[in-house]
N, C-alpha and C positions, 0 to 999 in steps of 0.2 A: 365639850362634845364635838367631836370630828364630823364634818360633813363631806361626802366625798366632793370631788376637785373637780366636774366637770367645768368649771367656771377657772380652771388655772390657765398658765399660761399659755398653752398650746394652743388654747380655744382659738385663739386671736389671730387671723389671717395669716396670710405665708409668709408675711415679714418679718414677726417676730421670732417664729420658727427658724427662719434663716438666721435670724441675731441671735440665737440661743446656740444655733449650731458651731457657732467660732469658738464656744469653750473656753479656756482657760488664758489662750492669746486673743480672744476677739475686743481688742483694744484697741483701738489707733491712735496716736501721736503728738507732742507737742510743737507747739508753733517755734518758728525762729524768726519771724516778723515782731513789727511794734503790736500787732496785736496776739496776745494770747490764747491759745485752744485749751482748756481744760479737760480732762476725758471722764466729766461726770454722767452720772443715768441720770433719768427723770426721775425725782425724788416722789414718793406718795404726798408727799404736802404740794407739789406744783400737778400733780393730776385731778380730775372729775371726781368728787367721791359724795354730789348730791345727791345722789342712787331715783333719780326720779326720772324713769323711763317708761313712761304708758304702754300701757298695753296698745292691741291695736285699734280698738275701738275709740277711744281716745286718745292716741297716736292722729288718726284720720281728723280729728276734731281740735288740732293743734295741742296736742299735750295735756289735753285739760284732763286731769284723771281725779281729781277729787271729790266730786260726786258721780257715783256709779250703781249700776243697778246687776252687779255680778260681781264673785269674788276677785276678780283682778286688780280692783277697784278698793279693796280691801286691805290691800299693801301700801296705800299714800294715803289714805284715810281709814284707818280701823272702824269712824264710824260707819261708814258705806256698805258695813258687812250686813246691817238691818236692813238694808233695800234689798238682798239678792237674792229673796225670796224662800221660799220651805227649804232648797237645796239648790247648790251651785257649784259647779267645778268646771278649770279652766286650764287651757297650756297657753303661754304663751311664748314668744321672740322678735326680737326686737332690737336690729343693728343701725348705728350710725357712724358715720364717718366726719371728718373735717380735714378738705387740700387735699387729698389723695382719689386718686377713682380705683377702678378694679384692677383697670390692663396696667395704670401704675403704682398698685401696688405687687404684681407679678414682678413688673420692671425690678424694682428695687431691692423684691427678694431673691431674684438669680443673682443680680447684681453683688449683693452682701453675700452669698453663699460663695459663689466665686472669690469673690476677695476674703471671704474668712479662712478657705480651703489653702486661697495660698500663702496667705500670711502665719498661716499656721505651720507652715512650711521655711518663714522665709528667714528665718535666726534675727527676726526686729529688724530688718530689712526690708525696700520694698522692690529691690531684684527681682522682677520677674514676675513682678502686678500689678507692671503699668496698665496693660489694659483693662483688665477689673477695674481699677484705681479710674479711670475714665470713664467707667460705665456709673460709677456711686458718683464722682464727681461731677458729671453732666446731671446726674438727676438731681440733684441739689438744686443746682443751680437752675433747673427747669422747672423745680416744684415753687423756689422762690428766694433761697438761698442767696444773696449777695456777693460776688465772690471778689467785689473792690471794698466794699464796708465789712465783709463779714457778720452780715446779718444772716441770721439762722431762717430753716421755715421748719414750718413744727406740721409735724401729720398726727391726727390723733382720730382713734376708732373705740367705740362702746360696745359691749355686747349683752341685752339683761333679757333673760330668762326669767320665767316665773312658771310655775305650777300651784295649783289650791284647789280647798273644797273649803264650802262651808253647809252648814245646817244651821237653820234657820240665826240665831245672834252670835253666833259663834264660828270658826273657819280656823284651818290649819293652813300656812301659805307658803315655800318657798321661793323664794324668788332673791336676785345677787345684780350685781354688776360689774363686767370688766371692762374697769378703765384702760387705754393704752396710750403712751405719746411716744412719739419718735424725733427729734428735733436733730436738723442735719446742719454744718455748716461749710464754707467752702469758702476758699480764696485763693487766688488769681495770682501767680508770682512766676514773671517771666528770665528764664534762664540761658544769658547768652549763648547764642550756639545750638540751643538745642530748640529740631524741628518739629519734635510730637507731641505739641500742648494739645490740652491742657493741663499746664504742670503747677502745681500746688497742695495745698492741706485740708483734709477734711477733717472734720469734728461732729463728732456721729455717739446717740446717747440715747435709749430708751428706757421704759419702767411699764411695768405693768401689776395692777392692784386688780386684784378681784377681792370683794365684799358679800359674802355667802350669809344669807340668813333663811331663821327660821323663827316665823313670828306666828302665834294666836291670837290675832282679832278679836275680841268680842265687844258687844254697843251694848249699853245701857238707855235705855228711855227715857227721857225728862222731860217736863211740861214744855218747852221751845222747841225742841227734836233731839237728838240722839247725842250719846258720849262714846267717844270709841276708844281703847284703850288696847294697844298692841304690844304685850311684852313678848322681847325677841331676843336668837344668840346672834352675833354677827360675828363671821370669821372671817380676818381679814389675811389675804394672802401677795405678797409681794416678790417681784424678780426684776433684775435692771441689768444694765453693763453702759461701759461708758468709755469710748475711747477717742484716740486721735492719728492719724495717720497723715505722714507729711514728707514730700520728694521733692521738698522749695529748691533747696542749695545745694548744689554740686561740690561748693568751696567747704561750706560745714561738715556735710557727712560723709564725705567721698560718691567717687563713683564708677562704675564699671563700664567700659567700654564708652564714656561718655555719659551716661547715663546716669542720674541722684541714685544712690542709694535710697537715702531718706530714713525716716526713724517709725518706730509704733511705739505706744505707750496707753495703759488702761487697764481694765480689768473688766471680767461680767463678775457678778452674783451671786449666791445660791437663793433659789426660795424661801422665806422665810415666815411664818405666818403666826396668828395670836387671836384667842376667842374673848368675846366679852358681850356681857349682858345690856342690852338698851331697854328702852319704853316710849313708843309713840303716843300721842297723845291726837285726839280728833272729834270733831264737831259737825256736826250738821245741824242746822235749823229746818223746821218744817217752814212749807214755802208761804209765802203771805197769802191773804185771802185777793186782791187786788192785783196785783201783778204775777203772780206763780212762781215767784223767785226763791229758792231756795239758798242761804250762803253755809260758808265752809271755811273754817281754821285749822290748819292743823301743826300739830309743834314736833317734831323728828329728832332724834337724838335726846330726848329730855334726859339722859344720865350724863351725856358730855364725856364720853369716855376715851384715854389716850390709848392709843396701841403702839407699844415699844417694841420696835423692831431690829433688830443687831445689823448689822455691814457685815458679810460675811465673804471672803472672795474666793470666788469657786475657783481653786486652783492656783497659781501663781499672780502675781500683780507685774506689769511692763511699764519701768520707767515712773512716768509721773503719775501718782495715786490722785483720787477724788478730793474733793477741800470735805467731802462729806462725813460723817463719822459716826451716823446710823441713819435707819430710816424712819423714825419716830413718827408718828401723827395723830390727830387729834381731832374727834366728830363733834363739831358743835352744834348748837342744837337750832335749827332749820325751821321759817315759818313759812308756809303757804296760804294763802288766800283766794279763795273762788266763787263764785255764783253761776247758780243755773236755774234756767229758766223754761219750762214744758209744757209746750200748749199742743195737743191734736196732732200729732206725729211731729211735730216741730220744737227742737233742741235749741237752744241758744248760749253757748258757755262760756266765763271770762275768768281767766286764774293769773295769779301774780306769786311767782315762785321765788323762795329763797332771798326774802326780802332783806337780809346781811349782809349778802355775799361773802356766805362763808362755804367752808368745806371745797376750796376748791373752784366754785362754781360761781355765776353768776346771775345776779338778780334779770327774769325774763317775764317778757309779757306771753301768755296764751291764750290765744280765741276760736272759737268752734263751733260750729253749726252740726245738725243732726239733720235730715228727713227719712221718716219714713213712709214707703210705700204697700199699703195693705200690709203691714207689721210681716212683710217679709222680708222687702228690700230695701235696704238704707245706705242713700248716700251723704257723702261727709266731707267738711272741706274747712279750715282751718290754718291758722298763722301758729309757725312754733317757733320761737328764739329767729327771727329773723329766717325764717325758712315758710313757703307757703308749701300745705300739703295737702293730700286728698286721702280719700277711705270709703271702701262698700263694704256692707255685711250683706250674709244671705241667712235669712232664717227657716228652720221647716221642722215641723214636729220636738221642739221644745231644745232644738243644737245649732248653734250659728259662728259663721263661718268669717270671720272679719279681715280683711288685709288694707293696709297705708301705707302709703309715700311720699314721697316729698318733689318738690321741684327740681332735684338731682337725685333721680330714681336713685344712679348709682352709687346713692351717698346715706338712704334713710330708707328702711324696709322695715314692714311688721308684719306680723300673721300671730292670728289668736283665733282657737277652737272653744267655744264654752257650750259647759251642758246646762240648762235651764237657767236660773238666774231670772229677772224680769224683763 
């Protein structure tokens, strides 16, 4: 079943846009040093693909999203769709970033757009893109890039959407995530005689996966609390390029007027994408009579399904190809763990995600607090993956209005609309 693409790769901020726009030569080059550039993408097995992005309510509460009392909440735990009362429908969004902020990731996209436009131009030459070639290569090296070790910095952005309803034990849910990494590298190689460092090699690689699904929730009741059972299609969609660009040596490649030539080499992509059937699996307990604690299991992926993806390259290939030889991956199957605890308008919540470290991601603590004031106004404040974050909702007449953040506004934003719910 096809879902439309709003979750493809455009979605993804102007950088990736810019890396898409080099087309056929948006390659860059290999090394002529001891150490080597490779011009691979970010492969779907070295990206995010835990798909567990809180809505905002739980966004503001450190991520905790496994017990909830609305359909958003229904998407990380199927059984959560028995709390969301007669009826419940919700939009949500929900972006994060990692090492990059806004004004740099503008930077980096003129930046690559310039040097794609003239490299695309330049017959595998970099005649005539020195100063491009210094606007990518300063940012490198200013995001964290190494340019004496050749150590990389990696920039990476999430973006998960969700929309749902549910009636009472049952709910229909959209919801996806697009993962993005961008990993740049840079090094440092002084060329006698010439005054307009800095001259050297970049190695510059992205990927981007979005994971579309469409899952039906429904709980079952049992003497301890609820079974949640989420069968879903998940379509996964991928696009990369990966190149290397390098103006080291004037004695290797020639040069014009004084000036490296230098080499490019690399390739981008086509999209390429593949449907498959999963089943989440989800628990609640009802809460103890003594402490009000409610706990929560939930198991993700229980089919473990591979998605075989082709290397397809959009257009011609420059010079040195990828060591890669498809984009194959594989959802294993992801446990969570949670407790919550509701006393008198006060929320208390601790989750432990992804106890494997698998899929990508890694094992993270999440903690959360809730108040509410006269069941309109709720503030919220919480620890997510080493990130402290905040969150208010507003409620009025049965629709509430939820936004979070993080300690680096410009790095973690949510916003989520729901209609009734509890």
């Amino acid at each position: 079943m096809k879902q439309h693409r709003s979750l493809r790769m455009a979605a993804l901020v102007g950088t990736l846009g810019a890396l898409s726009a080099f087309g056929a030569t948006s390659a860059f080059c290999q090394s002529v040093s001891s150490i080597e550039f490779v011009p691979n993408p970010v492969a779907p097995s070295d990206l995010d693909r835990t798909q567990v992005q809180a809505g905002a309510r739980a966004q503001g509460m450190g991520g905790t999203d496994l017990i909830g009392n609305d359909v958003t909440y229904a998407a990380y735990n199927p059984a959560s769709i028995a709390r969301s009362g007669p009826s419940s429908a919700s939009i949500t969004a929900v972006g994060r970033s990692s090492n990059v902020h806004v004004d740099k990731i503008n930077d980096l996209s003129k930046g690559l757009k310039d040097l794609g436009n003239q490299l695309n131009g330049s017959d595998n030459s970099l005649v005539g893109v020195r100063e491009a070639f210094k606007k990518v290569y300063n940012f490198a090296t200013n995001a964290g890039a190494n340019d004496t070790t050749a150590s990389p910095a990696d920039l990476s952005a999430n973006i998960a959407p969700l929309a749902g309803f549910s009636v009472k034990n049952i709910g229909l849910v959209g919801y996806g995530t697009l993962s993005a990494k961008v990993q740049l590298q840079a090094q440092a190689i002084p060329v006698p005689g010439l005054n307009d460092s800095p001259t050297g090699k970049i190695a510059a690689g992205y990927g981007v996966l979005g994971l579309s699904n469409i899952a039906i929730p429904f709980s079952i009741p049992v003497a301890v609390g609820t079974v949640g059972i989420s069968p879903r299609f998940t379509q996964a969609s991928y696009a990369g390029a990966g190149f290397v660009a390098d103006e080291t040596d004037a004695a290797s490649f020639g040069s014009t007027n004084g000036v490296p030539n230098g080499s490019i080499s690399g390739a981008t992509y086509k999209e390429v994408h593949q449907q498959k059937f999963d089943l989440d699996l989800g628990f609640t307990s009802i809460p103890d009579p003594l402490y009000h604690v409610r706990g929560a299991v939930v198991i993700h992926n229980l089919l473990s399904p591979t998605y075989h993806l082709p290397l397809i390259v959009n257009g011609s290939s420059l010079g040195k190809a990828a060591t890669l030889t498809n984009f194959d991956f594989q959802m294993k199957p992801q446990i969570d763990l949670g407790i919550l605890r509701e006393t008198k308008g006060l929320s208390l919540a601790a989750e432990l995600h992804n106890l494997g470290n698998v899929n990508g991601g890694k094992r993270s603590v999440h903690l959360g607090a809730e108040y509410a004031i006269a069941h309109s106004l709720f503030l919220r404040g919480g620890y997510d993956q080493s990130r402290f974050v905040i969150g208010v909702g507003f409620a009025f007449s049965g629709v509430r209005l939820d936004l979070a953040t993080g300690s680096k506004p410009q790095e973690q934003a949510a916003l989520s609309l729901t209609f009734g719910g509890r």
